[in-house]
DOLUM-647768 format. One record per atom (N, C-alpha, C): residue number from 1; residue in one letter; atom name; z negated, x, y negated. Coordinates in steps of 0.02 Angstrom, whole numbers. Layout:
// DOLUM-647768
    n  res  atom       z       x       y
  NUM    A    CA       Z       X       Y
...
This chain:
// DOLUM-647768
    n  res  atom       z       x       y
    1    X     N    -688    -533    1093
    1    X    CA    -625    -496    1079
    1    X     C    -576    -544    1046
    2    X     N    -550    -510     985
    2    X    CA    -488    -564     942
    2    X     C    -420    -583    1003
    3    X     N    -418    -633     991
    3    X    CA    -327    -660    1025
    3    X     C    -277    -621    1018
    4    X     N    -263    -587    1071
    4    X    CA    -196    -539    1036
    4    X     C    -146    -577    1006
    5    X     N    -104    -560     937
    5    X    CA     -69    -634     928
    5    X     C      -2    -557     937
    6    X     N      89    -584     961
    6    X    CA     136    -556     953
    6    X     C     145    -483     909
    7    X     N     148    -425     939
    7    X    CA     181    -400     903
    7    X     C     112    -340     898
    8    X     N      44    -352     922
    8    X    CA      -4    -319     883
    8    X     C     -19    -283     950
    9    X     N      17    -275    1026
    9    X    CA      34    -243    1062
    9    X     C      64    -171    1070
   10    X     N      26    -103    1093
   10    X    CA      45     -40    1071
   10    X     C      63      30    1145
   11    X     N     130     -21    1177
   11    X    CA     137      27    1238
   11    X     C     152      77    1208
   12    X     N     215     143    1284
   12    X    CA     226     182    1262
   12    X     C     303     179    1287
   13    X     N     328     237    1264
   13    X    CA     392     246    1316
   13    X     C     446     210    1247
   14    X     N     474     165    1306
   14    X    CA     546     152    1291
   14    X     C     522      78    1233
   15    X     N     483      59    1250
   15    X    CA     464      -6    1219
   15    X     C     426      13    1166
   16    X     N     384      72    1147
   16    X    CA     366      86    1093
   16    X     C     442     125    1048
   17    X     N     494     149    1082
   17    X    CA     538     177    1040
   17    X     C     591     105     995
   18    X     N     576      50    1040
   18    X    CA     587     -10    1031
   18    X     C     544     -34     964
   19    X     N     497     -32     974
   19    X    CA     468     -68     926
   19    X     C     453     -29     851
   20    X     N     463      13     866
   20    X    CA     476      79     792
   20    X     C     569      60     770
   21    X     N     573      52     798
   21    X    CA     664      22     793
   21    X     C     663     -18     760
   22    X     N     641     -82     774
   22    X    CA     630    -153     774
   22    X     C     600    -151     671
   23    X     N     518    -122     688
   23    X    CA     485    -128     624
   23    X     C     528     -78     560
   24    X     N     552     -28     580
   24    X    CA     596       5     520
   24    X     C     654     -38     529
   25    X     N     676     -78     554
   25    X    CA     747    -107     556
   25    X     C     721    -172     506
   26    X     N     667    -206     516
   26    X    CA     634    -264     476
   26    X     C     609    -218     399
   27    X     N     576    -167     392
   27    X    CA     581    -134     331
   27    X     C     648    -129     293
   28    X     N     689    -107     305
   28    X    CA     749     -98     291
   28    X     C     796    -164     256
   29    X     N     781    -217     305
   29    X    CA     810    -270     292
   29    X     C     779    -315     244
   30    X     N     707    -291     260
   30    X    CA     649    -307     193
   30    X     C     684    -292     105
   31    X     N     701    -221     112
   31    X    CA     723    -188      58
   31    X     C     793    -217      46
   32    X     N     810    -217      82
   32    X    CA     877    -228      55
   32    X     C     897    -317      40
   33    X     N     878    -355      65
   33    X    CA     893    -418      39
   33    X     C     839    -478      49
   34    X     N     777    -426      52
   34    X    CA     709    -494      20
   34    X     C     686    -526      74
   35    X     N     615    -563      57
   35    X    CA     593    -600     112
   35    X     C     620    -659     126
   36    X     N     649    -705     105
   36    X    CA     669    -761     115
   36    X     C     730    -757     121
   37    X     N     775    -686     148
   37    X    CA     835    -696     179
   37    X     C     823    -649     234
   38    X     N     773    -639     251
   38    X    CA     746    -604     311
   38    X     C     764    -656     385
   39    X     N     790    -618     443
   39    X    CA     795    -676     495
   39    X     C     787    -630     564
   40    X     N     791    -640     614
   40    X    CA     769    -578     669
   40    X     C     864    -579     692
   41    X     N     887    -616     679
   41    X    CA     958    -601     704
   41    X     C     981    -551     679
   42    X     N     961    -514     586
   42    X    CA     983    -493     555
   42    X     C     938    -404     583
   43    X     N     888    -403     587
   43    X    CA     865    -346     611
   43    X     C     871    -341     694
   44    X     N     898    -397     731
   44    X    CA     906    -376     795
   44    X     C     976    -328     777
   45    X     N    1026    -331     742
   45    X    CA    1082    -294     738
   45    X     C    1056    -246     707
   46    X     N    1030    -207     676
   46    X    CA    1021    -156     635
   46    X     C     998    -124     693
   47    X     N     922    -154     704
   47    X    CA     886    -108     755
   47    X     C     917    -108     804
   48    X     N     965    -133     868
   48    X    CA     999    -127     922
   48    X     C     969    -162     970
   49    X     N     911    -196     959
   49    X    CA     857    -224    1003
   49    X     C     863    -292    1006
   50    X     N     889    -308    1072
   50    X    CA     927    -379    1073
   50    X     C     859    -432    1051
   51    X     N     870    -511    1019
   51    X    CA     861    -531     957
   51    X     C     807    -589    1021
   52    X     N     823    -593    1096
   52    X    CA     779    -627    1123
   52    X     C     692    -593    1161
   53    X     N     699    -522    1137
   53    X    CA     663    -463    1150
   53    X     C     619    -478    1065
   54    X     N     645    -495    1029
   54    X    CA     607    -485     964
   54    X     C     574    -553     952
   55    X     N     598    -600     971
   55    X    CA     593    -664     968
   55    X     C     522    -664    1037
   56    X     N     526    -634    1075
   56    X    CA     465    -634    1123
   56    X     C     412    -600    1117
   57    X     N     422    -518    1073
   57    X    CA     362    -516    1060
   57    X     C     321    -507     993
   58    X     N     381    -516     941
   58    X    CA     330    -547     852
   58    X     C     361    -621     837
   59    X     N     380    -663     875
   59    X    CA     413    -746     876
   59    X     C     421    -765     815
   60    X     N     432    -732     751
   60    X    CA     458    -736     700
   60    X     C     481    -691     645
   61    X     N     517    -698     591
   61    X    CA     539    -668     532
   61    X     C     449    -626     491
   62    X     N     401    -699     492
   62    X    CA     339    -669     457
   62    X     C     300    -633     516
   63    X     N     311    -646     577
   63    X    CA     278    -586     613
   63    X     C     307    -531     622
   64    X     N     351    -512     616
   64    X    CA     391    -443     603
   64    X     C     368    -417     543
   65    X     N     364    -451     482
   65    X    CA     361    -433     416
   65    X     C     274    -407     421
   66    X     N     245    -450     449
   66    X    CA     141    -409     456
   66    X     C     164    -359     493
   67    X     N     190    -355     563
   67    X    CA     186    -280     580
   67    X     C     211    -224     543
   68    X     N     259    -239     521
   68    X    CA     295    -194     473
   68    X     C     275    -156     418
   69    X     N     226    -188     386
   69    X    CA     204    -182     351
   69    X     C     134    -146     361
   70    X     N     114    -153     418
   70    X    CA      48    -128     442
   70    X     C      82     -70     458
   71    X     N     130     -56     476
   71    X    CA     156      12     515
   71    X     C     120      76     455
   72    X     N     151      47     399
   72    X    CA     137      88     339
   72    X     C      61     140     348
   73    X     N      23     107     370
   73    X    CA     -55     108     397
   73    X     C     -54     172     421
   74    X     N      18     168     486
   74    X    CA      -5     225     523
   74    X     C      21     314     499
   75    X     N      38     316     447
   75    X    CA      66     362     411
   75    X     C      26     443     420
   76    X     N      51     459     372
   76    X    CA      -9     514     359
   76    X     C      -1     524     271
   77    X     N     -17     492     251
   77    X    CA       4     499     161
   77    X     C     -40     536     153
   78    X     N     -66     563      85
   78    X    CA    -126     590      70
   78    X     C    -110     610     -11
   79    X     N    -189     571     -63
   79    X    CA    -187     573    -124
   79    X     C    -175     643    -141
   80    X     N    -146     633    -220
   80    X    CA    -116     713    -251
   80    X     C    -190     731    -239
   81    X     N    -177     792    -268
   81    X    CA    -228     866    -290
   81    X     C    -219     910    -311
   82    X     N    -238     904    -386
   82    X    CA    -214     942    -436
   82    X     C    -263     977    -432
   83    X     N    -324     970    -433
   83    X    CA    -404     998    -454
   83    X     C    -425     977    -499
   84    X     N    -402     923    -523
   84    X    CA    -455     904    -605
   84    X     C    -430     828    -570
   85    X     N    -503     775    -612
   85    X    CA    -491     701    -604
   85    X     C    -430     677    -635
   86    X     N    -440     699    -682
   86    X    CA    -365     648    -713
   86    X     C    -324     674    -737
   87    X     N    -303     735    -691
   87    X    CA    -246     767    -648
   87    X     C    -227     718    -614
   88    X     N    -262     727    -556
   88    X    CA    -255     669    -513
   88    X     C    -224     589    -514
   89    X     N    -302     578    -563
   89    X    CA    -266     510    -577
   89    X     C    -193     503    -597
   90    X     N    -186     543    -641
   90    X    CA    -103     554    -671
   90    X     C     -66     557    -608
   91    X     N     -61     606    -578
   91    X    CA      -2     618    -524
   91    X     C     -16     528    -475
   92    X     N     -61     516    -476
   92    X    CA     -51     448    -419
   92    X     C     -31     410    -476
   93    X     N     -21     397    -531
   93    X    CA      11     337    -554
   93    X     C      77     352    -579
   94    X     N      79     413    -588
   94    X    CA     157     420    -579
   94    X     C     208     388    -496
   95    X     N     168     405    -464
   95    X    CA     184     405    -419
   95    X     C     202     335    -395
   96    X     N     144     291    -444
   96    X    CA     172     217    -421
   96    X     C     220     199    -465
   97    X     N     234     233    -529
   97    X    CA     292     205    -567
   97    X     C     348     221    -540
   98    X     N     344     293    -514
   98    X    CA     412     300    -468
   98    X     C     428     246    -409
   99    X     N     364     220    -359
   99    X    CA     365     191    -318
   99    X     C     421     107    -341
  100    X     N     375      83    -378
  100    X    CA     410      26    -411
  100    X     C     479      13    -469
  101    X     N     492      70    -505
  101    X    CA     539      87    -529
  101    X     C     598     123    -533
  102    X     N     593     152    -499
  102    X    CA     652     202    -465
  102    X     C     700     142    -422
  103    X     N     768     133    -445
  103    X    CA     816      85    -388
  103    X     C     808     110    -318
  104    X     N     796     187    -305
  104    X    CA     817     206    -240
  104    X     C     745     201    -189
  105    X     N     686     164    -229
  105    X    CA     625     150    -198
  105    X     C     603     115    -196
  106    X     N     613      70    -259
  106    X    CA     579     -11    -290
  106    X     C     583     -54    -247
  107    X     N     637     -69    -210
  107    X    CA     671    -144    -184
  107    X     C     602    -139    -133
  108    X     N     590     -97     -86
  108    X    CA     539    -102     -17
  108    X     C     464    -139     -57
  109    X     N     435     -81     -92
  109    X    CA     362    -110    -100
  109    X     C     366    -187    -154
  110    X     N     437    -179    -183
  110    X    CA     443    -263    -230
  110    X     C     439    -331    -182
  111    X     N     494    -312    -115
  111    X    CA     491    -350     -77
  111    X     C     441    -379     -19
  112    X     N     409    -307     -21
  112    X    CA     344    -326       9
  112    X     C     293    -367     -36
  113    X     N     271    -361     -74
  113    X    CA     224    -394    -123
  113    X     C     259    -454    -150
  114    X     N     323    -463    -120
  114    X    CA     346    -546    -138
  114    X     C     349    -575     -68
  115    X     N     323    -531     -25
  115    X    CA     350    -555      72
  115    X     C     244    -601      58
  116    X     N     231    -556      29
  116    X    CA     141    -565      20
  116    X     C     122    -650      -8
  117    X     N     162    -672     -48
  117    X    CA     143    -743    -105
  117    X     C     179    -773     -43
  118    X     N     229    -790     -15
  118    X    CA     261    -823      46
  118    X     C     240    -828     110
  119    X     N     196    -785     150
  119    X    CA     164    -777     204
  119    X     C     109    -758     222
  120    X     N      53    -814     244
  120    X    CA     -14    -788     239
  120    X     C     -20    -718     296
  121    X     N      14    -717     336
  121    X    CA      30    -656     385
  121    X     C      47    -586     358
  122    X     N      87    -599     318
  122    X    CA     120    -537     265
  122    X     C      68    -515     220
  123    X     N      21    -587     199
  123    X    CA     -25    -569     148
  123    X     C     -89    -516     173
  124    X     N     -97    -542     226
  124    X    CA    -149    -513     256
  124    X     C    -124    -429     288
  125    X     N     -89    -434     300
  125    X    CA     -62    -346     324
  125    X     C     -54    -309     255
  126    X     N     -20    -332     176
  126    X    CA     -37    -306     136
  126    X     C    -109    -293     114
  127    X     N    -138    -322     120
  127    X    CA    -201    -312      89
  127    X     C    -239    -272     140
  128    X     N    -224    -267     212
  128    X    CA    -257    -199     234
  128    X     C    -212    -125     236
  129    X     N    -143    -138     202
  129    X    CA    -113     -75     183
  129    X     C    -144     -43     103
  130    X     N    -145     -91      60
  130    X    CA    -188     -75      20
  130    X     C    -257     -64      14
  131    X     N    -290     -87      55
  131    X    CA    -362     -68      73
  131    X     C    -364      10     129
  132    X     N    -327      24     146
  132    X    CA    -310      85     178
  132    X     C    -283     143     122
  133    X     N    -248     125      59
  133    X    CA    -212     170      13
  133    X     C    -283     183     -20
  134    X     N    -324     132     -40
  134    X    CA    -380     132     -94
  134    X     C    -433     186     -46
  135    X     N    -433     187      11
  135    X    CA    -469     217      48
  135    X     C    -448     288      46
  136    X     N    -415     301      54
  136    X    CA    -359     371      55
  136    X     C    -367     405     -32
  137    X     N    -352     371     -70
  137    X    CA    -352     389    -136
  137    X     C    -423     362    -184
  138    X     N    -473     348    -123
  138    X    CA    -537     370    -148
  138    X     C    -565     449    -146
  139    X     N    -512     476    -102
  139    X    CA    -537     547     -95
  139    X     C    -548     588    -184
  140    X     N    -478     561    -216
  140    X    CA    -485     596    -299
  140    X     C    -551     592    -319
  141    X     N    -586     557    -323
  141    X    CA    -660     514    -337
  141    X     C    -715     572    -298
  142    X     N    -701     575    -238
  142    X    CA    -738     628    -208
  142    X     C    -746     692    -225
  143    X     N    -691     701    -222
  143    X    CA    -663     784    -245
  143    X     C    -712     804    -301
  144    X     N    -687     742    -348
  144    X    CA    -711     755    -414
  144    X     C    -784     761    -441
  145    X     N    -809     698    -386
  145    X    CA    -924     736    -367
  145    X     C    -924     806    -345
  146    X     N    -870     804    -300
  146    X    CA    -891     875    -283
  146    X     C    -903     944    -321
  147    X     N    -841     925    -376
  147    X    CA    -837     962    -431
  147    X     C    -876     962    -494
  148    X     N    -922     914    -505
  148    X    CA    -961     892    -544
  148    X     C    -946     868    -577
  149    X     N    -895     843    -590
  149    X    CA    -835     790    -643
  149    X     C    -873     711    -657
  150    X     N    -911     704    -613
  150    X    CA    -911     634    -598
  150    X     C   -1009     617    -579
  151    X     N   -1045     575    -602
  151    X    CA   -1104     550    -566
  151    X     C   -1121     532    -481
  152    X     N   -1151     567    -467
  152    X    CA   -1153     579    -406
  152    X     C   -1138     481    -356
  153    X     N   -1192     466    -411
  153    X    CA   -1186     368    -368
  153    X     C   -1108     325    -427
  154    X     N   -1056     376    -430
  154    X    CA   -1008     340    -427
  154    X     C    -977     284    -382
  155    X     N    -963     242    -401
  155    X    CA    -902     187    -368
  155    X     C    -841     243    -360
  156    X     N    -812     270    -304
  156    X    CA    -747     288    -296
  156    X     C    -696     266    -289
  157    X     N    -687     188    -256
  157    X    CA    -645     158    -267
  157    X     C    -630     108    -332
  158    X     N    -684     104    -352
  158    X    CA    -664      66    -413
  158    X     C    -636     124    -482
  159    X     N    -647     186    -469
  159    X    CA    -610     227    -536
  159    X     C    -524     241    -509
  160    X     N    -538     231    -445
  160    X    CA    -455     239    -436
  160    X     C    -409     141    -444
  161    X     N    -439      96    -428
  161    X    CA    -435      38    -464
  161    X     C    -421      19    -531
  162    X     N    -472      46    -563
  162    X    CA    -455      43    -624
  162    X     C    -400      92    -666
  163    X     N    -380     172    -650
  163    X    CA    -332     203    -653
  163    X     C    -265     149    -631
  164    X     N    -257     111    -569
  164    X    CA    -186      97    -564
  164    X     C    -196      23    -591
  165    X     N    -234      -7    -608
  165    X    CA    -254     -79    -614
  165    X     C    -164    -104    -685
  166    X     N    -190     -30    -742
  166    X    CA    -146     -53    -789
  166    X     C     -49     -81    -776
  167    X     N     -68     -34    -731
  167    X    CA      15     -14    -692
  167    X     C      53     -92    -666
  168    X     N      -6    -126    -615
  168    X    CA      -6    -172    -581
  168    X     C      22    -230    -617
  169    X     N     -27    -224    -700
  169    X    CA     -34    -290    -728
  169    X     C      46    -284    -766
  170    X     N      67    -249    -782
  170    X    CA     111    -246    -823
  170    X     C     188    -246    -775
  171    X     N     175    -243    -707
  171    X    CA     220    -226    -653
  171    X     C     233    -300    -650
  172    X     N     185    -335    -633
  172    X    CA     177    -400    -602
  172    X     C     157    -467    -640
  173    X     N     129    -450    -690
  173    X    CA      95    -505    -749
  173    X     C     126    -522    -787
  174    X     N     137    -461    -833
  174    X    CA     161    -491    -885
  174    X     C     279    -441    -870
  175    X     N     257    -426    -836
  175    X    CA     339    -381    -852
  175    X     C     343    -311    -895
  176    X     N     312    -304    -904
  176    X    CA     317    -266    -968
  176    X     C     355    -173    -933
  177    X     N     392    -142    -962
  177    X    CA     410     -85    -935
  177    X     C     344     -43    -931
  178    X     N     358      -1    -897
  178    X    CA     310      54    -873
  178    X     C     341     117    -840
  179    X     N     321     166    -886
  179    X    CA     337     243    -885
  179    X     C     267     301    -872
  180    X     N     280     347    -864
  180    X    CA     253     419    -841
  180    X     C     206     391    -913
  181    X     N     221     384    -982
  181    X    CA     187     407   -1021
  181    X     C     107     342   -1024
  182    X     N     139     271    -997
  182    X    CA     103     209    -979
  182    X     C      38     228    -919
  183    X     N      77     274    -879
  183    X    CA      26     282    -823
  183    X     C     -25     333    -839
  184    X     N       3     390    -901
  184    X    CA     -52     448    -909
  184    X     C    -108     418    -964
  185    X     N     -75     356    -985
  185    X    CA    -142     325   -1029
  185    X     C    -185     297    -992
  186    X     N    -174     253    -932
  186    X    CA    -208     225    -891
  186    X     C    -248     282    -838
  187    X     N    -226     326    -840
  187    X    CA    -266     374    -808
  187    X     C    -319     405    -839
  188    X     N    -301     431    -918
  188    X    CA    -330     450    -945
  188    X     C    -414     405    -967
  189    X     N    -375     347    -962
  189    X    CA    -461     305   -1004
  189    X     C    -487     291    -913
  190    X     N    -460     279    -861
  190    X    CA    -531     285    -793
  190    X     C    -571     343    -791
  191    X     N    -516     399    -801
  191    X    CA    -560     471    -800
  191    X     C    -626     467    -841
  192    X     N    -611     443    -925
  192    X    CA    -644     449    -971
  192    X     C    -707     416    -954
  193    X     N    -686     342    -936
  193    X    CA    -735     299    -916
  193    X     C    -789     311    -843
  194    X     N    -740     329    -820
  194    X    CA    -780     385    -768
  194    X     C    -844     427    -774
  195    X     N    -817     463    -790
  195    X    CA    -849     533    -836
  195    X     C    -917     501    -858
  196    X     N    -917     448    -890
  196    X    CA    -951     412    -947
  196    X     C   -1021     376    -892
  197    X     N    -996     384    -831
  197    X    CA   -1061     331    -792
  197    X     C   -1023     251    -773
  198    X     N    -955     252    -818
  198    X    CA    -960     160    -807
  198    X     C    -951     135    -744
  199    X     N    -947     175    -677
  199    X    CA    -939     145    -624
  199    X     C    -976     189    -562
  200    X     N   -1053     197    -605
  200    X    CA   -1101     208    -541
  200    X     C   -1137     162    -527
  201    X     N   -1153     158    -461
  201    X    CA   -1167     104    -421
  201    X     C   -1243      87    -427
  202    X     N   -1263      25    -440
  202    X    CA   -1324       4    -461
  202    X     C   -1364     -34    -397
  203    X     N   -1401     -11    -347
  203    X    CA   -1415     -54    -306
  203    X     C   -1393     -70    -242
  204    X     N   -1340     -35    -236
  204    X    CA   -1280     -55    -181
  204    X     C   -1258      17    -148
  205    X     N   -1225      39     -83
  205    X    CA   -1230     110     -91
  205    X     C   -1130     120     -99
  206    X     N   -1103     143    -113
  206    X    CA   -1038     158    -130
  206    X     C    -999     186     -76
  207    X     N    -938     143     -45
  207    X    CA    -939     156      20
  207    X     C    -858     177      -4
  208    X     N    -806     164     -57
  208    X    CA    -763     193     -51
  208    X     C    -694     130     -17
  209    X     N    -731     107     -14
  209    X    CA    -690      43      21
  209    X     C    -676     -30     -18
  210    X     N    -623     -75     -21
  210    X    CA    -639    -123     -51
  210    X     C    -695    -169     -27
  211    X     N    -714    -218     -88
  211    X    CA    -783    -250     -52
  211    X     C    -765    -328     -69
């Protein structure tokens, strides 16, 4: 059995209304003024949850920031569904341009993915929030065998990969702006490429998951 490390503890009651306090109070403070002015003094006041209670059970700024971030996990999101693949694809990459571009949304997932290069803790809870989204929005991929859109020994996570891949690079690489009309091109050529066979699975069985 793994080491429980701070924070990865899941009562009920008063101490779970605590710790939903706590992790949206560290989201919040996430968003609003970044990881490296993140401090537990600063979310012990927001959240109301005195600051030697937070300090005992995530004992830091980057252990608040992994749970927090894992919270995301426990959601209930669920990929669009239009009925066509790259329908689909379209509506989810809109969805991330709004995510990252919109002022009244950007600051959270910017600051998270800069909480990520600063904390191997942070890094690691992102990458199973994203390995949980890719999982979730492998369903488009599904849908779309189902519908005959697609080769039955498709890769599902890799056509939704490659749909947001363009978004990413231009978000994070190079800078470059990115609009509704950026994301329906990038949707448009996975579908295509899709369609086409380029990401059925040779040898390996297609589990939908990152690998």
């Amino acid at each position: 059995m793994a080491e429980e490390q701070p924070g990865n503890r899941r009562p009920g009651g008063r101490t779970e209304r605590n710790r939903l306090a706590v992790l949206r109070a560290t989201l919040d403070e996430l968003g609003a003024h970044g990881y490296p002015a993140l401090t537990v003094e600063a979310v012990a006041e927001r959240s109301g949850v005195h600051k030697t209670t937070i300090y005992r059970r995530w004992g830091s700024a980057e252990g608040l920031v992994a749970e927090a971030l894992a919270l995301a996990v426990e959601d209930d999101w669920a990929a669009p569904d239009t009925g066509s693949l790259e329908g689909d694809l379209r509506a989810l990459n809109h969805l991330i341009v709004r995510s990252f571009t919109d002022p009244r949304e950007s600051a959270l997932p910017v600051a998270a993915i800069s909480a990520a290069f600063q904390s191997d803790r942070a890094a690691g809870a992102l990458r199973e929030f994203y390995a949980d989204r890719t999982g979730r929005t492998a369903e488009i991929a599904r849908r779309a065998k189902a519908r005959g859109e697609l080769p039955a020994d498709t890769d599902e996570a890799e056509v939704v990969r490659t749909a947001c891949a363009p978004l990413f690079y231009r978000l994070f690489i190079t800078r470059e702006p990115v609009d509704d009309t950026v994301a329906d091109t990038a949707a448009r050529a996975a579908a295509l490429a899709a369609r086409a066979g380029a990401f059925v699975v040779v040898g390996r069985e297609c589990s939908g998951r990152f690998y």
